[in-house]
Structure formats: C-alpha cells, structure tokens
Jmol script that loads the backbone (N, CA, C; Angstrom):
load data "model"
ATOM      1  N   UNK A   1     113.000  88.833  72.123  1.00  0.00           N
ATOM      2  CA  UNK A   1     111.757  88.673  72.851  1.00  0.00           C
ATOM      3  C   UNK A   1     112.030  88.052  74.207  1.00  0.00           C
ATOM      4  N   UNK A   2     111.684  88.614  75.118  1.00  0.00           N
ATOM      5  CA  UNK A   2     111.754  88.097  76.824  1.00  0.00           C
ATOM      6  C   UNK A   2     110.960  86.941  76.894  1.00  0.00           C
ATOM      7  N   UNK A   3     110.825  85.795  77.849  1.00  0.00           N
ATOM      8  CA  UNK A   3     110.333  84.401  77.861  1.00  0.00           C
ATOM      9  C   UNK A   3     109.024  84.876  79.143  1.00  0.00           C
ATOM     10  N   UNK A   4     108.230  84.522  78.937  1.00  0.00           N
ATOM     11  CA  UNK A   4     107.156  84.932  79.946  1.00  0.00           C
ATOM     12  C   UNK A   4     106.859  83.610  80.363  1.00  0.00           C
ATOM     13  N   UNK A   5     107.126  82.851  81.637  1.00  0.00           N
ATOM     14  CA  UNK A   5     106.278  81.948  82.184  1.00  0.00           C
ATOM     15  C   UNK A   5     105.206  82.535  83.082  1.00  0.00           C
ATOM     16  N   UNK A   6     103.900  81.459  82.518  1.00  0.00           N
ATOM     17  CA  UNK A   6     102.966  81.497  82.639  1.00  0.00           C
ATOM     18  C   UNK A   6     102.193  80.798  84.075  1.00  0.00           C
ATOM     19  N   UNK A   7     101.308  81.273  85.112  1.00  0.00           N
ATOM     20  CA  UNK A   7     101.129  80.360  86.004  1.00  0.00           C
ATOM     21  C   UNK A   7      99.900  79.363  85.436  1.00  0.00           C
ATOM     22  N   UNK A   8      99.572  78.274  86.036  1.00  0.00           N
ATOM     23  CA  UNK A   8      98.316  77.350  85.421  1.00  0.00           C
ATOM     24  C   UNK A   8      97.209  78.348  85.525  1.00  0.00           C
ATOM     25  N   UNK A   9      96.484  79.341  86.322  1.00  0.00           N
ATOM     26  CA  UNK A   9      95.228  79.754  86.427  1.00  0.00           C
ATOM     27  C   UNK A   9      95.364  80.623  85.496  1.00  0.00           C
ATOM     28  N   UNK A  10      96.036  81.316  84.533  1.00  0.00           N
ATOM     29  CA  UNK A  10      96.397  81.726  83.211  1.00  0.00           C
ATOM     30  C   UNK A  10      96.205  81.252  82.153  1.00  0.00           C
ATOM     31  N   UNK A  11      96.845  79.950  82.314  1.00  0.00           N
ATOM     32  CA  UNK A  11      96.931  79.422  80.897  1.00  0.00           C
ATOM     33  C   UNK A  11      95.892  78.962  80.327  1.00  0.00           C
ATOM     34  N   UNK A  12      94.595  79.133  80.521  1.00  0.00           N
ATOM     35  CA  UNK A  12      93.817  79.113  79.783  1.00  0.00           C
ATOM     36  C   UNK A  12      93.833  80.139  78.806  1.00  0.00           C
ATOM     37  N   UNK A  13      94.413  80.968  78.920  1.00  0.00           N
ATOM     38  CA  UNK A  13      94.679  82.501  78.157  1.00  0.00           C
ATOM     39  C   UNK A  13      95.665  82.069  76.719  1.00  0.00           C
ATOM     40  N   UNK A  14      96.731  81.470  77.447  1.00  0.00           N
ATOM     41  CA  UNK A  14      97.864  81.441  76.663  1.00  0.00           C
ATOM     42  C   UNK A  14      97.983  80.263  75.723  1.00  0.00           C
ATOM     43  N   UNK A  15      97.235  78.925  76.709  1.00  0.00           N
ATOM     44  CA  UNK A  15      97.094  77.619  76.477  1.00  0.00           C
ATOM     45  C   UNK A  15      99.138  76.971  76.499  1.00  0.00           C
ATOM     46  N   UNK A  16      99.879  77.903  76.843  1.00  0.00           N
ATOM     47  CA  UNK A  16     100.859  76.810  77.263  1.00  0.00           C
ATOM     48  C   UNK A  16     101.626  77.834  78.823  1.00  0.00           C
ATOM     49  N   UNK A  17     102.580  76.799  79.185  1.00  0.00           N
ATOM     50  CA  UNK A  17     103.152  77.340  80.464  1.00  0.00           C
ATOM     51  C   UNK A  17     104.097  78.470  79.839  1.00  0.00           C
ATOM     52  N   UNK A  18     104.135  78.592  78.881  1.00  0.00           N
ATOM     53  CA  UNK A  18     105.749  79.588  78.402  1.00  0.00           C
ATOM     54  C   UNK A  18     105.716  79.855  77.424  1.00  0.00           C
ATOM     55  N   UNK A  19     105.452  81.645  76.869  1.00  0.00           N
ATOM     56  CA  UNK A  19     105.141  82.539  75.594  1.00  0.00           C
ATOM     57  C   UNK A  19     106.380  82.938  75.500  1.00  0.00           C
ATOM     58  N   UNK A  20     106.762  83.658  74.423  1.00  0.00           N
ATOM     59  CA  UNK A  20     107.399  84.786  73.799  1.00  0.00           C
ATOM     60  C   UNK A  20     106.683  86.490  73.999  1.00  0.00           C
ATOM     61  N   UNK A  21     107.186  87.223  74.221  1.00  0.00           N
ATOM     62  CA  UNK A  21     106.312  88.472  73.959  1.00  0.00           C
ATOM     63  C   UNK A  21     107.687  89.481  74.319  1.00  0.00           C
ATOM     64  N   UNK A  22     107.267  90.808  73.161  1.00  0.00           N
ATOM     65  CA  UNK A  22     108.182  91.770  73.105  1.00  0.00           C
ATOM     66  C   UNK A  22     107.697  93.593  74.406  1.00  0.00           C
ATOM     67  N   UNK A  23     108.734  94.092  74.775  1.00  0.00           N
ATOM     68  CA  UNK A  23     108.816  95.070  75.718  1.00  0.00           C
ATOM     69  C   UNK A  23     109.461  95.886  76.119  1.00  0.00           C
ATOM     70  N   UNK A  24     109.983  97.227  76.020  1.00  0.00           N
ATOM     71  CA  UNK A  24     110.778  97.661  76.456  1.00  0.00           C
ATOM     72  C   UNK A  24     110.586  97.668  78.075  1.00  0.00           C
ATOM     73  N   UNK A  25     109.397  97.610  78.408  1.00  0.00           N
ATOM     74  CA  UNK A  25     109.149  97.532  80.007  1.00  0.00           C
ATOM     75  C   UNK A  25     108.394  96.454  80.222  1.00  0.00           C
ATOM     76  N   UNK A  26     108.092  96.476  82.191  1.00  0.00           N
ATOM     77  CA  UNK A  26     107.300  95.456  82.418  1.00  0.00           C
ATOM     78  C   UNK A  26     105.800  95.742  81.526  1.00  0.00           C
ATOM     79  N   UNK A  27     105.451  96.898  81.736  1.00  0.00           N
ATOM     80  CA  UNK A  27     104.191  97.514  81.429  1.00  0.00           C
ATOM     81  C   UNK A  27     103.806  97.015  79.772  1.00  0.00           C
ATOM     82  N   UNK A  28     104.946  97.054  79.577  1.00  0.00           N
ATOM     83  CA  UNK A  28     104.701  97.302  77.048  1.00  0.00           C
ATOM     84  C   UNK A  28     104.470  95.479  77.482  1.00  0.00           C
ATOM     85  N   UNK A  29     105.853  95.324  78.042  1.00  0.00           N
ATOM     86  CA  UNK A  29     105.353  93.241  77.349  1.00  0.00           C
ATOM     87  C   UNK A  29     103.972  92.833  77.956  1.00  0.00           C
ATOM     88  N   UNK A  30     103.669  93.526  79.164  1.00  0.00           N
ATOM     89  CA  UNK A  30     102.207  92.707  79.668  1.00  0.00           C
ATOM     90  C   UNK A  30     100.749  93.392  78.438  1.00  0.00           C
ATOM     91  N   UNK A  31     101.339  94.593  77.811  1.00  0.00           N
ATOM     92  CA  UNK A  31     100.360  95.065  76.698  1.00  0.00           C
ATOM     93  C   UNK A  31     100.804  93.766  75.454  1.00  0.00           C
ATOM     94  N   UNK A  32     101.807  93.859  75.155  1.00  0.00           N
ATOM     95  CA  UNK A  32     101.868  93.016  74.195  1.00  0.00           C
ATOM     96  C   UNK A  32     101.720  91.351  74.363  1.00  0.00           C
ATOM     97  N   UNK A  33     101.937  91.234  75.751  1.00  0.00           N
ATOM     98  CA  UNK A  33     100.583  89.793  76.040  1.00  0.00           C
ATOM     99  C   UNK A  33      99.314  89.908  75.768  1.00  0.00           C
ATOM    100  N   UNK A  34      98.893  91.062  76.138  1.00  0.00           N
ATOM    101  CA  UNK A  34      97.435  91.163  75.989  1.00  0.00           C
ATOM    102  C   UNK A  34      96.901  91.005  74.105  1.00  0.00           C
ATOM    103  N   UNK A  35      97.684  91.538  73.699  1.00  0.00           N
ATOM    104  CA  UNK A  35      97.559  91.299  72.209  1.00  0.00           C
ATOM    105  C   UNK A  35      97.128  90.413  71.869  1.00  0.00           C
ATOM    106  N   UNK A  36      98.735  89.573  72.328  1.00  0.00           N
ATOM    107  CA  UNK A  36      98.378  88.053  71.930  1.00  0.00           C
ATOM    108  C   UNK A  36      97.621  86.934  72.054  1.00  0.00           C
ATOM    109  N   UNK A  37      97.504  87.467  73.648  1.00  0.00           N
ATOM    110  CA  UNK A  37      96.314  87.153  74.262  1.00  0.00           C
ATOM    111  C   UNK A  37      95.466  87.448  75.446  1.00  0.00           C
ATOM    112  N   UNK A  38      94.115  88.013  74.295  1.00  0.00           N
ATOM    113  CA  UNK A  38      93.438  89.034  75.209  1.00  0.00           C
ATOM    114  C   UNK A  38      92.420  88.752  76.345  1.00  0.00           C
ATOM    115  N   UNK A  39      92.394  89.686  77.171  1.00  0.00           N
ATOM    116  CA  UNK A  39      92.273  89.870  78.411  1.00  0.00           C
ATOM    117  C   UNK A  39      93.419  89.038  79.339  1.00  0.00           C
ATOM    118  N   UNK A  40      94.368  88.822  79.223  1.00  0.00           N
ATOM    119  CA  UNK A  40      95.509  88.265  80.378  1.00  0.00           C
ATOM    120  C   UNK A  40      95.369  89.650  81.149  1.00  0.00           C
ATOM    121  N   UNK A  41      96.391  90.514  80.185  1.00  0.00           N
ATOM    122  CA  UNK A  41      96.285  91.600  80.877  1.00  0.00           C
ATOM    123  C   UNK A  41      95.753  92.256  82.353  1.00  0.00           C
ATOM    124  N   UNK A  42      94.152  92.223  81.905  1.00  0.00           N
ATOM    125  CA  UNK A  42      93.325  92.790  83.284  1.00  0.00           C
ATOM    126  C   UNK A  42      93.555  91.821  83.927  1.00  0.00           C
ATOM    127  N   UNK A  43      93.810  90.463  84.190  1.00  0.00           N
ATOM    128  CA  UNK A  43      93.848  89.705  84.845  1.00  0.00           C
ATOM    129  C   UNK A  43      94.884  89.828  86.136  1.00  0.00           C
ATOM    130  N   UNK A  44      96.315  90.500  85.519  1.00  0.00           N
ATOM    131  CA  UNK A  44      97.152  90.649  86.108  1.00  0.00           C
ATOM    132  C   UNK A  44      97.415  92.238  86.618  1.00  0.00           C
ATOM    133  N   UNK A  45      96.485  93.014  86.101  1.00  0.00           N
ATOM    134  CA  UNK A  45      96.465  94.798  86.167  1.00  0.00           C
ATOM    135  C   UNK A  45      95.310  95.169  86.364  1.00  0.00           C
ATOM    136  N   UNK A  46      95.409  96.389  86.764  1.00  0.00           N
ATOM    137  CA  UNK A  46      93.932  96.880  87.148  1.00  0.00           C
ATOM    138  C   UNK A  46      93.921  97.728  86.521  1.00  0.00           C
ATOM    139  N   UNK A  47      92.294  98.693  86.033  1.00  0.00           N
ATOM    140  CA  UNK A  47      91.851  99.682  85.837  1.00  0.00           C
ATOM    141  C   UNK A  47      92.823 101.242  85.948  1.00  0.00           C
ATOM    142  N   UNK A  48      93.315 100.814  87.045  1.00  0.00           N
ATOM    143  CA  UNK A  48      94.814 102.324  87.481  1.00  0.00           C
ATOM    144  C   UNK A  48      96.179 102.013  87.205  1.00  0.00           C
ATOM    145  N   UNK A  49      96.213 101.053  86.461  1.00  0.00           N
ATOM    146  CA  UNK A  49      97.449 100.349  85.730  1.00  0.00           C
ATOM    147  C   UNK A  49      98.270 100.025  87.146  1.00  0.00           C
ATOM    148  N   UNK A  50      97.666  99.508  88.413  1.00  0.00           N
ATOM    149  CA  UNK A  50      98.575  99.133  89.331  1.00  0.00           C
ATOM    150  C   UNK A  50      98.566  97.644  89.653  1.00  0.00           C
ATOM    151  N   UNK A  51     100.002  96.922  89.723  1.00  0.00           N
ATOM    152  CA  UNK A  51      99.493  95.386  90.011  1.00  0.00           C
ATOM    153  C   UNK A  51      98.534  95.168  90.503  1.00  0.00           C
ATOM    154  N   UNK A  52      97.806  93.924  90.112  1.00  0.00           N
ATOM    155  CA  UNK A  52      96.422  93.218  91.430  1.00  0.00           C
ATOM    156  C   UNK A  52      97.402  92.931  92.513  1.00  0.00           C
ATOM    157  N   UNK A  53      96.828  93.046  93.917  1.00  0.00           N
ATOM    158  CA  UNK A  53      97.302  92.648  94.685  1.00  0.00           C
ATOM    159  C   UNK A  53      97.986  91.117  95.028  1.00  0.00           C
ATOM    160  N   UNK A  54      96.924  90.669  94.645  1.00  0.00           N
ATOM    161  CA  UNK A  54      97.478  88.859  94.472  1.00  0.00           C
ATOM    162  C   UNK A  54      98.346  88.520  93.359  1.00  0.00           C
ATOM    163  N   UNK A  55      98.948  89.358  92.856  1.00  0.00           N
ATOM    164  CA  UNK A  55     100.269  88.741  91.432  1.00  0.00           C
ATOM    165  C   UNK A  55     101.203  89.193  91.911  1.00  0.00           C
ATOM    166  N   UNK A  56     102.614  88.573  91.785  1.00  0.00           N
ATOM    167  CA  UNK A  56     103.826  88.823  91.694  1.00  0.00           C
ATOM    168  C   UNK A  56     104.793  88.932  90.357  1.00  0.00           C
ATOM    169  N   UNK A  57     105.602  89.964  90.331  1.00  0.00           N
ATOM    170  CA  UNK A  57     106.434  89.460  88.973  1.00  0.00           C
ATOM    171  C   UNK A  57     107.528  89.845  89.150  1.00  0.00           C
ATOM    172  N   UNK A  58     108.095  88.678  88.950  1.00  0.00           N
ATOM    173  CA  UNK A  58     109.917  88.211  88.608  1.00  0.00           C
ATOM    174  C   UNK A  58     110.624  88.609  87.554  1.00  0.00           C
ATOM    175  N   UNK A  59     111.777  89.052  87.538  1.00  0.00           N
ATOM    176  CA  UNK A  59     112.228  89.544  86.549  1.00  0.00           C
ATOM    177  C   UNK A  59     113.846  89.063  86.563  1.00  0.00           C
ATOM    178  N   UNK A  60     114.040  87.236  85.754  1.00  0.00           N
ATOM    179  CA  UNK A  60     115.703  86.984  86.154  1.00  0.00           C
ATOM    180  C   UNK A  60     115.693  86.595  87.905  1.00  0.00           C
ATOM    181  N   UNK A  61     114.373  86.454  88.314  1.00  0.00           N
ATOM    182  CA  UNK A  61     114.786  85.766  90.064  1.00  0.00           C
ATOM    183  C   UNK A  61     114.553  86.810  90.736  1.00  0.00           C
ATOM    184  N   UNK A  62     114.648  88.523  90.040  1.00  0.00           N
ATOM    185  CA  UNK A  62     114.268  89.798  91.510  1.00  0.00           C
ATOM    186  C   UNK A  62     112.615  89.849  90.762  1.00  0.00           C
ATOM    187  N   UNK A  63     112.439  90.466  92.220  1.00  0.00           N
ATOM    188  CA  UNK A  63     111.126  90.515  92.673  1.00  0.00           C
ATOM    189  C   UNK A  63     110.952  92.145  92.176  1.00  0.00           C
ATOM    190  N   UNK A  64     109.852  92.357  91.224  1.00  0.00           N
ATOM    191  CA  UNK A  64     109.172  93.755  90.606  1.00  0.00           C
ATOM    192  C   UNK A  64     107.672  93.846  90.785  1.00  0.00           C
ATOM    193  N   UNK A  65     107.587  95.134  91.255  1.00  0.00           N
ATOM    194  CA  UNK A  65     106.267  95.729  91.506  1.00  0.00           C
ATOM    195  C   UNK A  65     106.219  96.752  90.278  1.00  0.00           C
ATOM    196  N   UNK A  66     106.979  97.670  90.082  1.00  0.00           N
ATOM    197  CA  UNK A  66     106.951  98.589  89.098  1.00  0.00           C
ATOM    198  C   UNK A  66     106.504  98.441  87.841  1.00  0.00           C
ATOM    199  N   UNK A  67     105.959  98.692  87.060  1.00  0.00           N
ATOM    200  CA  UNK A  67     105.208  98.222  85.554  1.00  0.00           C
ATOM    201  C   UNK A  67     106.531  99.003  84.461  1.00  0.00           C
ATOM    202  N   UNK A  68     107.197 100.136  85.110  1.00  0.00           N
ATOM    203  CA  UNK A  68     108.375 100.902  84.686  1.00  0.00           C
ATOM    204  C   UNK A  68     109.274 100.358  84.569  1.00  0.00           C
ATOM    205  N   UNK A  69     109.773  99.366  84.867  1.00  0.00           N
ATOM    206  CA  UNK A  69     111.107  98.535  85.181  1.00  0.00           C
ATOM    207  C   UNK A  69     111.641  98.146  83.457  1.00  0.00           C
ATOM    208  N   UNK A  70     112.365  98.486  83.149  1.00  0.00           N
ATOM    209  CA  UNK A  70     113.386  98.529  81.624  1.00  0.00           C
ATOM    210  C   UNK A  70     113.582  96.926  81.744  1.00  0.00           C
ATOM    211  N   UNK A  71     113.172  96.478  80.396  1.00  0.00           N
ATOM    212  CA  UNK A  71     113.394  94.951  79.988  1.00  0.00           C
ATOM    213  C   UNK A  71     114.308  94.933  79.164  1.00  0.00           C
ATOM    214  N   UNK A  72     114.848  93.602  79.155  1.00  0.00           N
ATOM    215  CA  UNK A  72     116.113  93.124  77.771  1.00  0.00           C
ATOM    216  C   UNK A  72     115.225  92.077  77.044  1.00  0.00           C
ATOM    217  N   UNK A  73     115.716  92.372  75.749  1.00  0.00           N
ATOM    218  CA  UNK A  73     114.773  91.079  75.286  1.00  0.00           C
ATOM    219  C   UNK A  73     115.450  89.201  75.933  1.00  0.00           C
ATOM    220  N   UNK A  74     116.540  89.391  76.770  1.00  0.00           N
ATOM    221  CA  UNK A  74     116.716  88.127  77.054  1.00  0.00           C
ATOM    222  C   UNK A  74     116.349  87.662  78.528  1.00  0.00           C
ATOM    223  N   UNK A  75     115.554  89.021  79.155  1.00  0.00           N
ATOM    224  CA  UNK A  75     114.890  88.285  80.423  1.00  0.00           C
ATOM    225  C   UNK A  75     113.412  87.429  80.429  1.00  0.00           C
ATOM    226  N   UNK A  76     113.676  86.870  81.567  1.00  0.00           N
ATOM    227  CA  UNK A  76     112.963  86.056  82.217  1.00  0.00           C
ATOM    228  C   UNK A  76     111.830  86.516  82.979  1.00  0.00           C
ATOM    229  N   UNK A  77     110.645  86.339  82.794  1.00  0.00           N
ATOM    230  CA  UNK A  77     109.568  87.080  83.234  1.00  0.00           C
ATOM    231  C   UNK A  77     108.816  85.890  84.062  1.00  0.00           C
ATOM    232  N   UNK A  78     108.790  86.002  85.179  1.00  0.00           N
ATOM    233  CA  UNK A  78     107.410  85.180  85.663  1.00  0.00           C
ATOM    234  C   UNK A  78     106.533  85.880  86.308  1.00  0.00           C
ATOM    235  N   UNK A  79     104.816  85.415  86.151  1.00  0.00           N
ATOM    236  CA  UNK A  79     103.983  85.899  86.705  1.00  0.00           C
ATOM    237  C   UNK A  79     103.716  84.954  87.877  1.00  0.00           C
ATOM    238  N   UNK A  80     103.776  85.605  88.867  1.00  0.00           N
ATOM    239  CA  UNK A  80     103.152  84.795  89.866  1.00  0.00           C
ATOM    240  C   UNK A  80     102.277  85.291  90.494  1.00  0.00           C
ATOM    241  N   UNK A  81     100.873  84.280  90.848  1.00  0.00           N
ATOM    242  CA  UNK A  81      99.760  84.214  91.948  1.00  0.00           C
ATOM    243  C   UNK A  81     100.252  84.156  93.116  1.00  0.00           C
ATOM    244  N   UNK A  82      99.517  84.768  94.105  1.00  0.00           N
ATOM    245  CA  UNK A  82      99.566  84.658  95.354  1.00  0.00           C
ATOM    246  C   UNK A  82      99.080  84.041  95.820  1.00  0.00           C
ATOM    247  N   UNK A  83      99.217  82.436  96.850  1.00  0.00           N
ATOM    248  CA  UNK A  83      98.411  81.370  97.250  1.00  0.00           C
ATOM    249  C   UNK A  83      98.147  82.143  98.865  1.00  0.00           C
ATOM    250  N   UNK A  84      96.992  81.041  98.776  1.00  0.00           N
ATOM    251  CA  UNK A  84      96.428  81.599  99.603  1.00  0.00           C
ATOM    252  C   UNK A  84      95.267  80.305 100.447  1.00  0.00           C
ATOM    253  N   UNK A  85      95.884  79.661 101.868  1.00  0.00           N
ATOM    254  CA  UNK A  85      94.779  79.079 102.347  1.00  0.00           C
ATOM    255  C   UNK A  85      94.887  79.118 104.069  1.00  0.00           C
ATOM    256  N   UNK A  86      93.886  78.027 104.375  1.00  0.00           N
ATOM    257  CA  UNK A  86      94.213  78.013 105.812  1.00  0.00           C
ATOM    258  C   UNK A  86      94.088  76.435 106.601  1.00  0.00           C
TER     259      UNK A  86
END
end "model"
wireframe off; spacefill off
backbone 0.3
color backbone group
C-alpha cells in the first residue's frame, strides 16, 4: 500500500495527516481513497476526471499531473493545495 499524506484542509475527510491506500495508478489510489473516505476524491478531481486546478500531487518528491502515472505500493503520495494570498 503507497503512504498518502494528507494536507490539513482534508483531513477532516481522513481525520489524520497520513493514510494507507492501494493503486496501480494515481487515478485507482485516489478511487480507493474515496472508498475509504468518501467524497476526498471530488475534492481533489473533477467531474472530467481532470486535477482541480488548485491541487498538486507528488509522487517520491516529482511533481504529477497525470491521474495515469503507474504506482508501487512503496511510494509516497502527497496531495498538495495551492496557497494562495496577497
């Protein structure tokens, strides 16, 4: 199972900073978050299965847009928000 850290405006979803969840891709583990816990998902995806604009996700430190991207169960997943002020 890949390690998913979690950002705080999430974890109300998850209720901790750092899940477990299984994937052969980016796309399957963010379904099988949603499982676990539902609605993360839309939170981080849209309706056309394309990132929200304001999330980022890490994969091991590189930077992924693709929902296609082939997982190991020993990576490192972070979701990240996009901050934003002035």
């Amino acid at each position: 199972m890949a390690r998913v850290r979690i950002p705080t405006p999430l974890r109300s979803y998850t209720g901790r900073a750092e899940v477990e969840a299984e994937g052969a891709t980016l796309g399957a583990l963010l379904s099988d978050l949603d499982r676990l816990y539902p609605g993360l998902r839309f939170r981080v995806v849209d309706e056309q299965e394309r990132t929200r604009p304001h999330v980022r996700f890490f994969v091991n430190g590189e930077a992924v847009r693709d929902l296609g991207r082939p997982l190991s169960p020993d990576d490192v997943v972070f979701i990240v928000p996009a901050l934003s002020g002035g």
